[in-house]
C-alpha positions, 0 to 999 in steps of 0.5 A: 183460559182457567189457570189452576195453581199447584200446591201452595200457590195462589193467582191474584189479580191486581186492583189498581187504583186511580192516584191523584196528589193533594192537589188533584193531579192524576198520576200516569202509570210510569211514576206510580209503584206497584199495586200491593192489593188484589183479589184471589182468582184461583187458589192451589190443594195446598202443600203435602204435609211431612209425611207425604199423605195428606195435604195443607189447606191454604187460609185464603179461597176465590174472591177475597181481597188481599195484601200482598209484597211488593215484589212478591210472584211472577207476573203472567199476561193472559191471551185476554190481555189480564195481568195476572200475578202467581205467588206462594200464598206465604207472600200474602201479608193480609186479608182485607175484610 
């Protein structure tokens, strides 16, 4: 399935990492908070500018890594089983380089 995002939107997947404490211990998924990194899988044309004619470019493209809110987006499960996250591209907080 190829997902195309609208306007100012982009879809981001999730890199989870594994957690441990100081002392080695691996955490399960149910004490863990939500990842805040991802990569960008597909990005919108971008916004229409005030006058109708042409549009914004977004300042991210496929494939870079970024940080993003906590609570940020709508999360979207594919029928391959990938989590997928959708979220205006104001709710990126950084790109990772």
């Amino acid at each position: 399935m190829k997902l195309k995002p609208l306007e100012d939107r982009v879809v981001v997947k999730a890199i989870t990492e594994e957690e441990k404490t100081a002392s080695g211990i691996v955490l399960p998924d149910t004490v863990k908070e939500k990842p805040t990194l991802g990569e960008i899988i597909a990005v919108g044309d971008g916004k229409w500018d005030e006058t109708g004619s042409k549009r914004i470019p977004l300042d991210v493209k496929p494939g870079d890594r970024v940080i993003y809110g906590k609570y940020s987006g709508t999360e979207y499960k594919t029928s391959d089983g990938d989590e997928l996250l959708i979220l205006r591209a104001s709710e990126i907080l950084a790109v990772v380089s």
